[in-house]
N, C-alpha and C positions, 0 to 999 in steps of 0.2 A: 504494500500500500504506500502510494507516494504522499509524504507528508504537507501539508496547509503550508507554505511560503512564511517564513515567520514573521516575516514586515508584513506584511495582510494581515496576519490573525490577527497578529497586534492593535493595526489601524482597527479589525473590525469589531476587536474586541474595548477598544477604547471609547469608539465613536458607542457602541452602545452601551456603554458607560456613563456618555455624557446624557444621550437620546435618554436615560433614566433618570438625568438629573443631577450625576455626580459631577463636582468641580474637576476635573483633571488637567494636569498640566503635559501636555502631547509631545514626546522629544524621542518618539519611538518609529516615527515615521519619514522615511526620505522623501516628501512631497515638498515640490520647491513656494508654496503655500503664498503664492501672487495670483491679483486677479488676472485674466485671460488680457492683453493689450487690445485695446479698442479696436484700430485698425484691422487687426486679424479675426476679430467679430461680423469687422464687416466683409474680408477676404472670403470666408467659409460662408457667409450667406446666399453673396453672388455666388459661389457655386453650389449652393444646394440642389444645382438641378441636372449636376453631373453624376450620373447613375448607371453611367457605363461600365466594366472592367478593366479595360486599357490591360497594356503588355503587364506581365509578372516584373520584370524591373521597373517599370514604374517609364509615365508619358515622356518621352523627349523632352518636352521644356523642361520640366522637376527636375529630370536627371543633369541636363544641362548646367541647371541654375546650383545643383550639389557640388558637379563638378569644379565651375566656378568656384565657391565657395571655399573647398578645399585649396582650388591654385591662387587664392589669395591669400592662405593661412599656410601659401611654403610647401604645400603637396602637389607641384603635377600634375591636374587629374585630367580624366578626358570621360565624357559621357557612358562610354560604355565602361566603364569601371565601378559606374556607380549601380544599385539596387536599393532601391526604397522600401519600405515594409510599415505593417502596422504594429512602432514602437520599436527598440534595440533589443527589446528582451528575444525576443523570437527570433530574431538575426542571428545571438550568440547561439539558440539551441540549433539552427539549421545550421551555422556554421560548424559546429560540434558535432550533426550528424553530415558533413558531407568532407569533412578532415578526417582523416584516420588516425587512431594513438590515443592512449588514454592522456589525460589532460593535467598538467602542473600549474598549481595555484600557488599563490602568495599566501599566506595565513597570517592577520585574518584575510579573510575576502567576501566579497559579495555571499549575501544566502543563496542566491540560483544559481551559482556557476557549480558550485559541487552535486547540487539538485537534480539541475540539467545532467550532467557527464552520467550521475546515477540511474537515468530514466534510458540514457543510451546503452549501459553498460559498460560506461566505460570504468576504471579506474582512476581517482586522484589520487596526484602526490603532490603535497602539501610542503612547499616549504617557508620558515619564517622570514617575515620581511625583516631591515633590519632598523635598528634605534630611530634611526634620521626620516624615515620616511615609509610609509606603507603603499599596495599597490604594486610593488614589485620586490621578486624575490632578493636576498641577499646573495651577491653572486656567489661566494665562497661555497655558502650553504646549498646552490642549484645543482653546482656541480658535484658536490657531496652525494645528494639527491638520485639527481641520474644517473649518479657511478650505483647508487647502490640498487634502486628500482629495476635498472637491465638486468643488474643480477639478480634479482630475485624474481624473474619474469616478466613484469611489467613491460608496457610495448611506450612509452611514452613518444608522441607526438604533437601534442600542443600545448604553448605556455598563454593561460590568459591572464595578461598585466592592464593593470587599469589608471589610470593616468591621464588626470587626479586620479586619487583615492577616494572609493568609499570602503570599506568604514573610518578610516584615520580620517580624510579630509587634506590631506596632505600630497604634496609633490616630488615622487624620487627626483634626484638632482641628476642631470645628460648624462653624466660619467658614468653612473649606477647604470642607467638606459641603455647605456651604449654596450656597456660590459655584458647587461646580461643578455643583449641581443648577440653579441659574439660567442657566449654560448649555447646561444639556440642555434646560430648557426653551424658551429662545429658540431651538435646531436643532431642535425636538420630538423628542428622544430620550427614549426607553423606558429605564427604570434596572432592571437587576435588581439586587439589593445579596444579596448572600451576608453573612448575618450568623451564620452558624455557629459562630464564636466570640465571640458577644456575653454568653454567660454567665459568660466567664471574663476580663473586664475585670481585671486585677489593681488596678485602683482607679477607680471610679466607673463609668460606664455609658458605650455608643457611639454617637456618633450616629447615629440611622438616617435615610437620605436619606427613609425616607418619609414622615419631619417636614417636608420642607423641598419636595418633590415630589410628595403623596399622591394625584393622580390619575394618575401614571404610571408610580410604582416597584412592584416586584413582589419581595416580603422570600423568599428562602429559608434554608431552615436544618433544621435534625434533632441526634439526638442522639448522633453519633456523639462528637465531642469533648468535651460539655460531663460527661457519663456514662460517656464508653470504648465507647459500642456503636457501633463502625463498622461489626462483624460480622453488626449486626442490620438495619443498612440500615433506619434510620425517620427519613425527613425530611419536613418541611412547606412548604408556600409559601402567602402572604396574598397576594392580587391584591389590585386596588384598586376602590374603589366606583364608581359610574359607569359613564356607557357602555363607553367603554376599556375600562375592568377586568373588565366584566361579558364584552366580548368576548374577552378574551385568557384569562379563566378558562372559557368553554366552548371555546375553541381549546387551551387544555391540558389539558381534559379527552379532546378528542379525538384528542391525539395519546397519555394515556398511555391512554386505551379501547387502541388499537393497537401499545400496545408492552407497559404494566405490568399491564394487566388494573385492576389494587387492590394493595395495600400488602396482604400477607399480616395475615389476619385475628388473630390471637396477636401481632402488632406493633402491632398497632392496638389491644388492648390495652394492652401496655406506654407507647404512648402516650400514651393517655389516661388511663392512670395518673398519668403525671410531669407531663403538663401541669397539672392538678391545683396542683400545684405542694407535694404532702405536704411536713411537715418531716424528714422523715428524708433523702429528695429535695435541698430546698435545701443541706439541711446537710452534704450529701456533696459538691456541687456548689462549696458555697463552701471544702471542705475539700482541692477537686480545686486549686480556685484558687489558696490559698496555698502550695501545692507546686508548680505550676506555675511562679509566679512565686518563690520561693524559687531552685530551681533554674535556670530561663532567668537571673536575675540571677548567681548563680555563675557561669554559663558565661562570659555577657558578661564578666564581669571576667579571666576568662583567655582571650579573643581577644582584648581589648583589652589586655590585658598583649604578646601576643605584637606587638606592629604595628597590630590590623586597628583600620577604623575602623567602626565598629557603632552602629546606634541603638539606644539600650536599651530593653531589653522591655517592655513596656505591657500586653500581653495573647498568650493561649495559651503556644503553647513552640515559639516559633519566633526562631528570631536570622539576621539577614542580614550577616555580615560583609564588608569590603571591605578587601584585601590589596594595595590599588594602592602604598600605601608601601614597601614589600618588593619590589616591582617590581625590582629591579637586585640584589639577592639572588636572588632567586625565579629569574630568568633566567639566573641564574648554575650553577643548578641543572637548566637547560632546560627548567623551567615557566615557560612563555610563555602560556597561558591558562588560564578558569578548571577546564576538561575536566582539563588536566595536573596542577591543584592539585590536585584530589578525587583524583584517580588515584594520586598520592603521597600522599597521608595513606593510602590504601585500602594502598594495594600496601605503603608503606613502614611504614608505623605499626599498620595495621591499625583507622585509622579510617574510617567511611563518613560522605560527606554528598552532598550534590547543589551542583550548578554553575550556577550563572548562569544557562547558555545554556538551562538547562529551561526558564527562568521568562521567556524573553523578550529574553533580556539578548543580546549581541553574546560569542561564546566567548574574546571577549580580555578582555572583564571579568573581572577575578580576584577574582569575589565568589560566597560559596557561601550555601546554607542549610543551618542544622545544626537538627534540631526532636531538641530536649532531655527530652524525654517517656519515651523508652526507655532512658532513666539509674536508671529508679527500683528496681530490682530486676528476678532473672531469676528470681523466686516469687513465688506469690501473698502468699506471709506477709509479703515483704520490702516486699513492693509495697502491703499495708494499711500497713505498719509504716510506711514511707512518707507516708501520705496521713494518718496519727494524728501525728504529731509538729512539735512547733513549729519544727526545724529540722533538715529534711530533709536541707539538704546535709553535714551533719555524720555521717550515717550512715556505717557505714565502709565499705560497698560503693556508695555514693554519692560521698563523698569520692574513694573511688580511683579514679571515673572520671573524675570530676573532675583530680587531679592526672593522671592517663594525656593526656585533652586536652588540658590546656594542654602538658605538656613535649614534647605532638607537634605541637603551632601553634607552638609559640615554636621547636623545632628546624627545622621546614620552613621557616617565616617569619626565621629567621635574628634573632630575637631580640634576641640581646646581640651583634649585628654591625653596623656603620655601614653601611647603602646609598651 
């Protein structure tokens, strides 16, 4: 039986939480938690009346207008390398069924990449990112990794790095990128890179491995985060040129022929609207930015106030705290893993986040992810008001969630107490 997505149950278990009435404070959900931008309100209206199917890669202009996109942001591309789909999630599993090899993860990493590879049969291997950054493996520890997996059967063939990171929120630095693409090329491993948070670098830009590996990384992404439409499911993937790529881009065409048909034709659209890259677009995008990071850096400084040890945030709104120093508090209180931590903020405080063990982690790690997105308001007014102002955390319905988190990390975490 394949298990409920743990970000879903979570969200659905929260929302009916509140739908009962409960106060809850929501930092369990990576919903980038912006209203829809006006424009693209009215992009998707004018085509409500496209109800065709169009090609499995998705119409000529779209694809076009992706390609573009891409060779503004330093990639090269040219239309048929592109494939549109509804959302990146379904990309990575058809990419996953049309690559051969079991699949090497970064740990933590996303809850569906190991989910997916499970529903295929494939096998993961897990290795840890390391201090500086999450998202990609440590290269010392890859090659450890694949020395020992071949030997013990294992067929590995693809490394999926994500960059940004979710769940750290963080950016491995070029050199790390670069490294560990020269070891995917010496095992000949296939890279898909989820780059779905590469527009919201809170400063400067990410490396995409497919600078450093360009005949055999395969870029995904959409606009779920960078825009807030994860409701509208519009993601892309760039194969790569060459043989490979021209093969693995007719092998994902034929698996989404059999699963997505086309990206609904009114998405493809919207699409090729924002690929474009209008200014009203960027400017919403870079306005989505500075709130993101305004806020993920407040948080960070009230879990780190409380004990945790955290990387600071670099990109989207996500924070990966680690509560190992509280350890002899924390247990004192009979939270003895990371399940029991969440479980206490949830039950005791009325905060939500996710546990370690989604992402890969072993349940005695007491390290959670909190994605900081759903702090901005519970209106759309509050929620522009939000994304217009130079400092967002200062709003007073901002502020107060803020102050509610920390004084329930610094209470659970034992704070002002000596371990």
């Amino acid at each position: 039986m394949t298990a409920h997505s743990a970000t879903l149950a979570l969200d659905e278990a929260v929302r009916a939480r509140l739908q009962a009435g409960e106060d809850v404070l929501h930092l369990g959900f990576g919903e980038a938690g912006l209203p829809v931008a006006p424009k693209l309100v009215e992009v998707l209206a004018d085509a409500g009346r496209r109800n065709g199917y169009g090609p499995v890669a998705g119409a000529p202009q779209a694809r076009a207008a992706a390609a573009g996109w891409f060779t503004r942001r330093g990639l090269v591309t040219e239309p048929e390398q592109i494939l549109l789909a509804p959302g990146s999630k379904p990309l990575v599993f058809a990419l996953l069924a049309a690559i051969e090899g079991d699949v090497v993860l970064p740990c933590p990493a996303w809850v569906s990449y190991a989910a997916q590879a499970a529903l295929l049969g494939r096998r993961v291997i897990s290795v840890p990112v390391s201090s500086e950054a999450g998202g990609v493996p440590d290269p010392e520890r890859l090659t450890q990794a694949l020395r020992r997996s071949s030997s013990s059967g294992a067929r590995p063939g693809i490394l999926i790095l994500t960059v940004p990171d979710n769940p750290t929120g963080t950016v491995a630095p070029p050199e790390q990128v670069e490294a560990v693409c020269a070891i995917a090329d010496h095992y000949g491993l296939a890279v898909i890179s989820d780059e779905i948070y590469a527009e919201l670098c809170h400063r400067g830009a990410a490396p995409s491995p497919a600078r450093y590996l360009p005949e055999r990384t395969v870029v995904t992404t959409g606009l779920s985060k960078s825009l807030a439409l994860g409701g509208w499911r519009i993601g892309y993937a760039r194969t790569p040129l060459g043989g490979w790529g021209r093969r693995v881009h007719e092998e994902l065409i034929g698996v989404a022929s059999e699963i997505w048909s086309s990206l609904a034709a009114p998405m493809q659209a919207v699409a090729d609207h924002v690929l474009g890259d209008p200014p009203e677009i960027t400017a919403r995008i870079a306005a989505s930015r500075r709130l993101h990071a305004r806020v993920a850096t407040a948080v960070h400084a009230r879990v780190t106030a409380a004990g945790a040890l955290c990387r600071p945030p670099q990109a989207g709104f996500y924070l990966y705290p680690d509560f190992a120093r509280r350890c002899e508090f924390l247990r004192g209180q009979g939270i003895l893993t990371g399940t029991d931590l969440a479980a206490t903020l949830l039950d005791r405080y009325g905060v939500a986040t996710l546990p370690g063990r989604a992402f890969g982690e072993p349940d005695t790690a007491l390290t959670l992810r909190l994605a900081t997105s759903l702090l901005y308001g519970t209106t759309r007014r509050e929620r522009e008001r939000a994304l217009a102002v130079e400092e967002p955390e200062n709003l007073p319905w901002i502020a107060a969630a803020l102050t509610r988190l920390g004084d329930a990390v610094e209470a659970v975490a034992g704070a002002h107490h000596r371990s």
